[in-house]
Structures are given as C-alpha cells and as structure tokens.
LUMZA-813709 format. One record per residue: residue in one letter; x, y, z negated of N, C-alpha, C in turn. Coordinates in steps of 0.1 Angstrom, whole numbers. Layout:
N
[a, [X, Y, Z], [X, Y, Z], [X, Y, Z]]
...
end
This chain:
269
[x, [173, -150, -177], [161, -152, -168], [165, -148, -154]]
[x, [162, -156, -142], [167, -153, -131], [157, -144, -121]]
[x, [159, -134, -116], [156, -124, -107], [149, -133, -96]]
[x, [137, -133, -94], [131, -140, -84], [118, -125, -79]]
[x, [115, -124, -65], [110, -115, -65], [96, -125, -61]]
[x, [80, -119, -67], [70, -123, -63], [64, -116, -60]]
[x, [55, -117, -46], [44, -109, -40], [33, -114, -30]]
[x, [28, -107, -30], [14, -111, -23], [13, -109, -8]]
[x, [14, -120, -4], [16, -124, 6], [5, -115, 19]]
[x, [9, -105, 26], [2, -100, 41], [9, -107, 50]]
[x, [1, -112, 59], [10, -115, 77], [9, -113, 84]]
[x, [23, -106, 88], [13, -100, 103], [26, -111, 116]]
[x, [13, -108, 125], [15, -116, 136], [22, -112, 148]]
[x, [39, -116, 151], [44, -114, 162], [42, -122, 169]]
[x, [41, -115, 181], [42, -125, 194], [56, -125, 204]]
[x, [56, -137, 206], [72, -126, 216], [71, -135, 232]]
[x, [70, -128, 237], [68, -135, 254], [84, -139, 257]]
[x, [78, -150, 264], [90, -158, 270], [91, -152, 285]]
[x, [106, -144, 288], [109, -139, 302], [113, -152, 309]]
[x, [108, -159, 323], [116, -167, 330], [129, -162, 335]]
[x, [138, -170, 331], [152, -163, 338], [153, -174, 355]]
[x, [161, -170, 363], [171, -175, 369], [180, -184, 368]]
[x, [180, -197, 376], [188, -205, 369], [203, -206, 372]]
[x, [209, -206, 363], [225, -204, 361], [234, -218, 366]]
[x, [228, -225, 373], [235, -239, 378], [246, -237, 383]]
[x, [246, -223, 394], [252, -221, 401], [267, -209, 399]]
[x, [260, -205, 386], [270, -195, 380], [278, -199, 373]]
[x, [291, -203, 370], [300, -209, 357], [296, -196, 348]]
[x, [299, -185, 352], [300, -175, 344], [289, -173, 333]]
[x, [275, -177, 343], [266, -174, 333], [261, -184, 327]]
[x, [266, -196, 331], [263, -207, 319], [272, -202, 309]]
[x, [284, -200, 306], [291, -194, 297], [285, -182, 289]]
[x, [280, -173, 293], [277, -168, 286], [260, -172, 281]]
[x, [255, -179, 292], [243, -183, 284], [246, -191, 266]]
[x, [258, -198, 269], [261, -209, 255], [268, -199, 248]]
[x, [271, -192, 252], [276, -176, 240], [267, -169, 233]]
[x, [256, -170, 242], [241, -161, 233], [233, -172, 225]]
[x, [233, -186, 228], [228, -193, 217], [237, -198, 207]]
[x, [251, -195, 207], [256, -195, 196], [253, -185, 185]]
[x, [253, -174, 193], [250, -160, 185], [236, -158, 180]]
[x, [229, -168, 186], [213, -169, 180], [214, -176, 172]]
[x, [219, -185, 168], [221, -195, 160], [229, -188, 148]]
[x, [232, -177, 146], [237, -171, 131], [227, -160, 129]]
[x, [216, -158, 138], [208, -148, 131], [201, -157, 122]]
[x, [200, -146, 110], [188, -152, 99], [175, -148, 105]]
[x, [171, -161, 100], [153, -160, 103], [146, -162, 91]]
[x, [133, -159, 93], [126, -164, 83], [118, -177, 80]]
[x, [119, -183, 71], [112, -195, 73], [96, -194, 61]]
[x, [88, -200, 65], [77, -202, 53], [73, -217, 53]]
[x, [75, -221, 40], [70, -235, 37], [60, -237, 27]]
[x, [53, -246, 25], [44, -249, 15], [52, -251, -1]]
[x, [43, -253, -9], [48, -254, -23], [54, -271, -20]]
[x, [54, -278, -15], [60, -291, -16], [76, -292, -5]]
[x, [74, -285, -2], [91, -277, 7], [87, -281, 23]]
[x, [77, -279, 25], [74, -289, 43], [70, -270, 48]]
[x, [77, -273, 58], [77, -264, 73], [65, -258, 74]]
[x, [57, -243, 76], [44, -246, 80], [43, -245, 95]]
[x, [36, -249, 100], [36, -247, 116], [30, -233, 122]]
[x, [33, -224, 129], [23, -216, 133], [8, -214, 133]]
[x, [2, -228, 131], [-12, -229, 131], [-15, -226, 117]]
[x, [-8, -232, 110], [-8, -234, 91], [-5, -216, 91]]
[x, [9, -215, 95], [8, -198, 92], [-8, -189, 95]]
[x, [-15, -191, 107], [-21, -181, 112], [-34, -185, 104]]
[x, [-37, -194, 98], [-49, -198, 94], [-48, -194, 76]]
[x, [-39, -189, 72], [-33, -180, 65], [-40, -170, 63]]
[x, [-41, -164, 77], [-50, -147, 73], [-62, -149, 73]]
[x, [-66, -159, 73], [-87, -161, 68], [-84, -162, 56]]
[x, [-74, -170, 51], [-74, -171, 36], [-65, -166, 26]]
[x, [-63, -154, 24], [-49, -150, 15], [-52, -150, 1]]
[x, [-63, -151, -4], [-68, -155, -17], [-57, -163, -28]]
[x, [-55, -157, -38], [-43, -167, -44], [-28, -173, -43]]
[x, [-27, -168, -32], [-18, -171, -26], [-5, -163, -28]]
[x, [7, -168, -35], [18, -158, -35], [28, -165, -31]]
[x, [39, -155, -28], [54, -163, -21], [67, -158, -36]]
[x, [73, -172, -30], [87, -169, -40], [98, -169, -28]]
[x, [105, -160, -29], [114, -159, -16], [131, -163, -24]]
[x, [134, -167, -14], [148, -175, -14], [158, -174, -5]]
[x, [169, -171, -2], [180, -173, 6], [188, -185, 5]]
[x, [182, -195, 19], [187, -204, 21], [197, -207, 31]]
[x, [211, -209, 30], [218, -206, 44], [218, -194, 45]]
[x, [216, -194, 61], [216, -182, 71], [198, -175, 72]]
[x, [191, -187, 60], [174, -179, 66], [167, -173, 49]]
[x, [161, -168, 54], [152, -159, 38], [137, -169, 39]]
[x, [138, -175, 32], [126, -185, 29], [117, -178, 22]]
[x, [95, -181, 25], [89, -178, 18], [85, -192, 13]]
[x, [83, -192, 2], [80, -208, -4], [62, -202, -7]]
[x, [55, -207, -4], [38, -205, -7], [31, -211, -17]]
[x, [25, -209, -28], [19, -212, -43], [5, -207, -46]]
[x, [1, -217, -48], [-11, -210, -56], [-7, -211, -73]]
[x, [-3, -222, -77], [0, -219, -93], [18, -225, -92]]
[x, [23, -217, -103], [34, -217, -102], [39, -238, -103]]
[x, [31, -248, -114], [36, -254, -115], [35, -264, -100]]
[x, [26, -257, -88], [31, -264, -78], [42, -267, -71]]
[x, [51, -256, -80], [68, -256, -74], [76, -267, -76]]
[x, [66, -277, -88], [78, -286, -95], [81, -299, -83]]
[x, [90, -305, -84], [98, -314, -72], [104, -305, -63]]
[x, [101, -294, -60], [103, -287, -50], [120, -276, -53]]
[x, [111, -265, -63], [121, -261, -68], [125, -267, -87]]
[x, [137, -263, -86], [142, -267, -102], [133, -263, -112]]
[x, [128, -271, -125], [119, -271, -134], [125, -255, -140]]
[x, [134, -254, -142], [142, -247, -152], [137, -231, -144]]
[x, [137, -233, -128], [137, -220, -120], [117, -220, -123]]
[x, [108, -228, -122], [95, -222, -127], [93, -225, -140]]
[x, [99, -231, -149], [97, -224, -163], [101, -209, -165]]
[x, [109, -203, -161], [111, -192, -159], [103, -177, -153]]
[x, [99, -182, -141], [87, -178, -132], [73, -179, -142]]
[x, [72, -190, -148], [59, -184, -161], [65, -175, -171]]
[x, [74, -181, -176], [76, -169, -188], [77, -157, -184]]
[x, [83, -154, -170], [84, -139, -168], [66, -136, -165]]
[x, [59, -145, -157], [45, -142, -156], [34, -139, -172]]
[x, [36, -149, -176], [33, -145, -188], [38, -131, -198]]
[x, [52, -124, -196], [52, -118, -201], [49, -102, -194]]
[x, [43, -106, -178], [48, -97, -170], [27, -91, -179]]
[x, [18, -102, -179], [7, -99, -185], [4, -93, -198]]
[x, [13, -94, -205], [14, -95, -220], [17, -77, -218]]
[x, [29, -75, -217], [35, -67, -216], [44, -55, -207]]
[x, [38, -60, -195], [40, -54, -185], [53, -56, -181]]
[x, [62, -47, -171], [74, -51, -165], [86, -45, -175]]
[x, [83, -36, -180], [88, -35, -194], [94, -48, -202]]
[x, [81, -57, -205], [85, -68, -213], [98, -77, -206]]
[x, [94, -77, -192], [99, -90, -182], [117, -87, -180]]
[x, [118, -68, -178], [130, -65, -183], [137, -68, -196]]
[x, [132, -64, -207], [141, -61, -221], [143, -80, -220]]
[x, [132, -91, -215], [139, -103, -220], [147, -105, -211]]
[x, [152, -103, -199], [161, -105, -192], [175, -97, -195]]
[x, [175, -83, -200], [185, -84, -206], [191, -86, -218]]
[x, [182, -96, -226], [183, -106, -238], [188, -116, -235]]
[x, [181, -118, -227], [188, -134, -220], [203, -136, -217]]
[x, [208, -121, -211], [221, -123, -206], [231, -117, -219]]
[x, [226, -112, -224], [240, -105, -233], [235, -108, -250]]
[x, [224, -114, -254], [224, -116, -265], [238, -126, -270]]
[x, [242, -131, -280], [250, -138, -286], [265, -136, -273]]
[x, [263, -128, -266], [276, -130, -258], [291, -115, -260]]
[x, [303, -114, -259], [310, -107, -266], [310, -95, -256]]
[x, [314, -84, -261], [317, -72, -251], [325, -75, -240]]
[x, [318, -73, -230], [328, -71, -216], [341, -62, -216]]
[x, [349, -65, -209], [360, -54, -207], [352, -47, -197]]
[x, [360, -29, -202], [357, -19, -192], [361, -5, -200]]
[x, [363, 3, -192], [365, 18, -197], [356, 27, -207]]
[x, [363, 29, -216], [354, 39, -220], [361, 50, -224]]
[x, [355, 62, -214], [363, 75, -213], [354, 79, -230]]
[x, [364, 84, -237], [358, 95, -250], [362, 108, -244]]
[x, [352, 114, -257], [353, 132, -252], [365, 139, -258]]
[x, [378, 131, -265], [386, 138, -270], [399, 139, -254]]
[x, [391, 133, -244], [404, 125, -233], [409, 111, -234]]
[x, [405, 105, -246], [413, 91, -247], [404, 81, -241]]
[x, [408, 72, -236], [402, 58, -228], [405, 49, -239]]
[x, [394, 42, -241], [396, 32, -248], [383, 18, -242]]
[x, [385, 9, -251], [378, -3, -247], [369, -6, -259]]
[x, [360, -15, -259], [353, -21, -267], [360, -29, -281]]
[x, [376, -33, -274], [382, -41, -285], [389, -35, -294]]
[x, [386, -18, -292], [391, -14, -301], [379, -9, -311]]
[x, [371, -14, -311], [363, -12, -321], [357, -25, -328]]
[x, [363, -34, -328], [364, -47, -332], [370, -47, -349]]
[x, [360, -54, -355], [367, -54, -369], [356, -46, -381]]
[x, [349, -41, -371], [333, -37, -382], [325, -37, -373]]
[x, [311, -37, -376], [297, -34, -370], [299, -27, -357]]
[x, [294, -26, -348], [293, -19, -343], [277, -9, -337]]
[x, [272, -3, -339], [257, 1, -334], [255, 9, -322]]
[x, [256, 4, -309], [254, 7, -298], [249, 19, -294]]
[x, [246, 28, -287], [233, 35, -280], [238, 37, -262]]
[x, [227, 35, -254], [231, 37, -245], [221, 49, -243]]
[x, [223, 61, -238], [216, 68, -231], [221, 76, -224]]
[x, [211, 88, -217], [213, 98, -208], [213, 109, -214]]
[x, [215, 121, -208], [206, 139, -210], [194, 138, -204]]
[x, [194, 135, -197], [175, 135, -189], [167, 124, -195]]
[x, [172, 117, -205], [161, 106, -208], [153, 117, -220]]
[x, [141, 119, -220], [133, 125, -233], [135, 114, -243]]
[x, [129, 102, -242], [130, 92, -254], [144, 91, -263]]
[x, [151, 92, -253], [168, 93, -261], [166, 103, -274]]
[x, [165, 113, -265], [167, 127, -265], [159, 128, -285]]
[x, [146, 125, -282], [136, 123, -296], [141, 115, -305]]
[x, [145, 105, -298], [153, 96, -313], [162, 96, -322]]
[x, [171, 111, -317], [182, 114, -324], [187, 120, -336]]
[x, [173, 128, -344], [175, 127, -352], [172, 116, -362]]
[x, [166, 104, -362], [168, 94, -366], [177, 87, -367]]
[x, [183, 85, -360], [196, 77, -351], [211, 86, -364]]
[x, [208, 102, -365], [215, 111, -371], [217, 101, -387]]
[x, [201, 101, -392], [196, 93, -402], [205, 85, -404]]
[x, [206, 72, -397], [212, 60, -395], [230, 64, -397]]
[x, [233, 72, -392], [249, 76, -397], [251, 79, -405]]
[x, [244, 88, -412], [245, 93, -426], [243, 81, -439]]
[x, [231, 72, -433], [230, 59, -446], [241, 49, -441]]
[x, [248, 54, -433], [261, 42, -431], [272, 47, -435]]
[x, [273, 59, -440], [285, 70, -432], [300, 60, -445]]
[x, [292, 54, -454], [303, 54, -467], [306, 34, -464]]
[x, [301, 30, -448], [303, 16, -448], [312, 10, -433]]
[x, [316, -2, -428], [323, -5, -422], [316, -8, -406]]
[x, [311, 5, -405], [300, 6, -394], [303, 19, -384]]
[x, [306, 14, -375], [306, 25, -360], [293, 26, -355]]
[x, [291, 37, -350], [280, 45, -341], [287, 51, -329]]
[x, [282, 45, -317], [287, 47, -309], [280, 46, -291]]
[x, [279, 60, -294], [267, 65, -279], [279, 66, -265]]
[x, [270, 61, -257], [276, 58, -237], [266, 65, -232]]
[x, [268, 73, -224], [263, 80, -212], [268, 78, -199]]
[x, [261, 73, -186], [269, 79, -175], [270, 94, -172]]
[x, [264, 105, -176], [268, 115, -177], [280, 122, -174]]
[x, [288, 130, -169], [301, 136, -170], [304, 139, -187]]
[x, [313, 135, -187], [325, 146, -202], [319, 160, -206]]
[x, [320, 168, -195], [313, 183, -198], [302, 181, -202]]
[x, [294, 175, -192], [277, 176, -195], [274, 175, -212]]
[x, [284, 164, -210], [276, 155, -226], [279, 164, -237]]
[x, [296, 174, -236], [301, 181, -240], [289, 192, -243]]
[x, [283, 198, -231], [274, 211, -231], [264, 209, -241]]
[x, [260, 193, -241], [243, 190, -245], [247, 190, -259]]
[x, [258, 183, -266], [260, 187, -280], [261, 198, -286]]
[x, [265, 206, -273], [267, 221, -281], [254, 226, -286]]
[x, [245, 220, -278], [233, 227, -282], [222, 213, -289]]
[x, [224, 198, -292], [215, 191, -297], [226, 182, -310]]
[x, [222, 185, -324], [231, 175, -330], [228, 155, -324]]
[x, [242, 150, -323], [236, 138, -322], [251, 132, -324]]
[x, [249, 127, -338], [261, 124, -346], [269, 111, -347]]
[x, [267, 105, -334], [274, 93, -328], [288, 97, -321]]
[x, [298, 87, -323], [315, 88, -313], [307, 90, -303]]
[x, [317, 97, -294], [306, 97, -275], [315, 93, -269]]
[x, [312, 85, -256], [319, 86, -246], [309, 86, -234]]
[x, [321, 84, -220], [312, 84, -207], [317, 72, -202]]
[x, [306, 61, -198], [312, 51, -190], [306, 54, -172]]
[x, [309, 42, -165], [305, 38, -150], [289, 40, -152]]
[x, [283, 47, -145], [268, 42, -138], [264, 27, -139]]
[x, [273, 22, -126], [268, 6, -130], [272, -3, -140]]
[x, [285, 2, -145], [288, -7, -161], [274, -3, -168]]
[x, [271, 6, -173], [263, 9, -183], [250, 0, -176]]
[x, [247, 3, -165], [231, -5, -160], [235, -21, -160]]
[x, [251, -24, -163], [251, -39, -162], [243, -46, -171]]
[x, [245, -39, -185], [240, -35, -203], [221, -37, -201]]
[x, [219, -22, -196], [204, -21, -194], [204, -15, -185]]
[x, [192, -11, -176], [188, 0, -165], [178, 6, -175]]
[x, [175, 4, -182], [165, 11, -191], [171, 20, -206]]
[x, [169, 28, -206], [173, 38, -218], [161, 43, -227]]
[x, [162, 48, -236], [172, 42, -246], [173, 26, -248]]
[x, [186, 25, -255], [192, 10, -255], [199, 9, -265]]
[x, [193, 0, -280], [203, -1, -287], [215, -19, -287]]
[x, [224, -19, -285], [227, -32, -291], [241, -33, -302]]
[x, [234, -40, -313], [239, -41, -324], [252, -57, -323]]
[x, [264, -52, -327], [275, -60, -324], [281, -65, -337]]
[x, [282, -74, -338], [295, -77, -348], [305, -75, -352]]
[x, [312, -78, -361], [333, -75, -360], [335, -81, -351]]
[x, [332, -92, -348], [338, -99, -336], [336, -93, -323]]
[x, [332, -85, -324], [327, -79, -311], [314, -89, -301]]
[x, [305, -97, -308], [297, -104, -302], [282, -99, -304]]
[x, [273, -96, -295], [265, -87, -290], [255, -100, -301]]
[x, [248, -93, -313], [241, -101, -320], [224, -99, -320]]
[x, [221, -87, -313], [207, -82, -318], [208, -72, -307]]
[x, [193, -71, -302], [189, -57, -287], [179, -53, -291]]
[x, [173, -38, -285], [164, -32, -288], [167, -26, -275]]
[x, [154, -26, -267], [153, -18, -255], [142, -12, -258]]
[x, [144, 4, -251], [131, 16, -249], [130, 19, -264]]
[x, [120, 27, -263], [120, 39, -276], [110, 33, -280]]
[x, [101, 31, -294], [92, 22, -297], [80, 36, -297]]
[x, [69, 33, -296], [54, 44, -294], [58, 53, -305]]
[x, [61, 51, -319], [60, 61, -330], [75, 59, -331]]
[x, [87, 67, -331], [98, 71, -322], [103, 71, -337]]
[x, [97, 75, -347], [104, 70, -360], [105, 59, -366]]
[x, [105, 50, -358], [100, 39, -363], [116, 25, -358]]
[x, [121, 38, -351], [136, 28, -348], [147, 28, -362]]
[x, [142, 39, -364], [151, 41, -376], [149, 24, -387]]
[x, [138, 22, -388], [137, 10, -397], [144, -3, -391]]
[x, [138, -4, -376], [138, -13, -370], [157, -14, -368]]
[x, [166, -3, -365], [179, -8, -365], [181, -11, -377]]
[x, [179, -4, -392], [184, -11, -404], [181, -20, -407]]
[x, [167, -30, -402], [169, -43, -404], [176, -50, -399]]
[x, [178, -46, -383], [187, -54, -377], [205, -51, -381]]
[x, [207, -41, -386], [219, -36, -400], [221, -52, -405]]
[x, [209, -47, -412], [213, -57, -429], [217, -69, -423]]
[x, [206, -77, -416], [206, -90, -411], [221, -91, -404]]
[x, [228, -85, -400], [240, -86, -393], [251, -87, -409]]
[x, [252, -77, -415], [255, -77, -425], [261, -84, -435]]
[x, [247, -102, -437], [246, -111, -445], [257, -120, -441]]
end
C-alpha cells in the first residue's frame, strides 16, 4: 500500500508585493544577471493546488476556499520540481485524474484508518510489502560475536520477533513466546529475536528477564525496514520466504501464544 499523506486542508494567504525595478536596457551586466535569477527561479519548487479533475485553481478558486473548507481534503504529490495539493471531497473523484490502483488504495487505507485506527493502516502496509516475499540480505550481529545472515537459517521454520528493551508489550509476551520454544524445542524450528539495542544492553536485560529466543542486534533502520512497530512477529519458511505477520501485542497478551501456533501449524502442512 503506498504512503500517501492526507490532511485537512487550512490556507493561509500570502501576499507578496511587486518592487518596480529600474530598467536594465542600458546595463549588459544586469540584463545578465537579471536571466541568471529567472533561471534560478525557475528550479525553485512551488506549490501548486488543483481540483480533483487535475485543472489549475486560480487564486480566486484558492481564496474562495476559506469560506468553504467543509469536506475538503488534499492528497499531496511531488511533481517535477513542485509539491502539488490535489483537492477532494470523496476519494473516488480522483478517478481519471489519478491511477485507479493509487485511490483504491486511499479507500482501503481510509476504511481501515476507521475500522481500526492507524494501527490497522500500518500492520497492512507492512503486509503488503513483505508478506510472500524472501528475507532481505543484511547483518545480523549475534551475542556470541558472530555475524551472520538470514540465509543461514534457511532449511527450517523460522519464527521471527522483532523487539526492543523499552517496548513493555515485548517485554509481557515473553514468557509465552518462552512457551512457544519449549513446544517446539524437539522440531525443525528457529526462534529468533532482533533488537536494535546494543550487544551489552541486550546482554544486561537477559541477565535479568528469561527470553529463550537466539538473539541478535541488527541496524535501527533495517529492523524499521521490517516494522516501525514492535512487537513484530513474522513467521518464515525453509525457504526463507516471509509466509505469515503479526504486528503489536494482541489486548489479552496471552493470546499470541495460540495465534503463532496456528500460524506454526499452517506453515507446517
């Protein structure tokens, strides 16, 4: 699902006075440098606002705007060199305008943004991108010192966790998650928790919390490439192809425990 930002449109109104200059007929120099500054104007980005059918609005159309902001939201875009507000009242006014595919999208995230809040609109966007797709290459520091990759865990299950030390929800789920090792412990199944955390840290926090997953520490933004939201389970294949996700901790925190063994088995079959 593609990242489009939507908001509700306030305007506020610049004005900008026109200084009369002096005329440069007489100057070579400063006609030259006059065609030097409208080049260089000519790469600033501006902003543009057009109607849901893609037409220009005129200053009068903008100003007649603030009697009426009722309904009215923008989908912004980078076009060229300018940041475009596109103007809607219902999304399917976008069609002709913009791609069907780009406001089917814009409802489903709206719809789900109602349903479920921005929570929802997250976990399906990063469904959308990494379900059925294989592990990326990237580092993964372990706590014994060794770097390894995702391809070396290729050839059984794999069951994901992404979290932090400061996330509490992580933090609650672990002895469940403990659960889930133990009813695997005698099958062809890895458990295997990421932190962006340091090595020590993670080191310190086991000393003091059992949580009976391999550990390592990846990148900040590798891990947010995955989720920005923690906890994060995603359940992989031998092939190493990302088959099933579970984002955030579910309300009754024991209740993941079931929810990954289904998604176990079903991988499983």
């Amino acid at each position: 699902m593609r990242n489009y930002l939507l908001i509700i449109i306030c305007f506020t109104v610049l004005s900008c006075a026109n200084k009369e200059e002096t005329s440069p007929k007489d100057n070579p120099k400063s006609i030259e440098q006059n065609q030097r500054s409208s080049q260089d104007k000519s790469q600033i980005s501006q902003i543009v606002f057009r109607d849901a059918q893609g037409n220009l609005l005129t200053e009068a159309e903008k100003d007649s705007l603030l009697d009426n902001t009722s309904g009215i939201q923008a989908l912004r875009r980078i076009n060229d060199n300018n940041t475009e507000y596109i103007l809607f009242k219902n999304f399917d006014d976008l069609r002709g305008f913009v791609p069907d595919d780009t406001v089917d999208n814009l409802i489903q995230e709206y719809n789900l943004m109602q349903s479920g809040g921005r929570g929802a609109v997250i976990t399906q966007r990063i469904i959308d991108t990494w379900k059925d797709q294989k592990l990326p290459k990237g580092d993964l520091n372990m706590l014994d010192g060794s770097v390894k990759s995702f391809k070396d865990f290729e050839g059984k299950i794999l069951v994901l966790n992404f979290w932090y030390i400061a996330c509490s929800p992580c933090i609650l789920e672990m002895p469940y998650l403990n659960q889930l090792v133990e009813k695997y412990k005698n099958e062809d199944i890895e458990f295997l928790a990421l932190s962006f955390d340091s090595i020590p840290d993670i080191k310190n926090f086991l000393s003091r919390t059992e949580f009976n997953y391999i550990h390592g520490s990846i990148d900040r933004n590798f891990m947010y490439e995955f989720t920005p939201v923690s906890p994060g389970h995603f359940i992989v294949d031998k092939n190493g192809i990302i088959r099933d996700i579970l984002i955030g901790a579910p309300r009754n925190t024991e209740q993941i425990y079931g929810k990954l063994i289904s998604v176990i088995e079903k991988i499983k079959k």
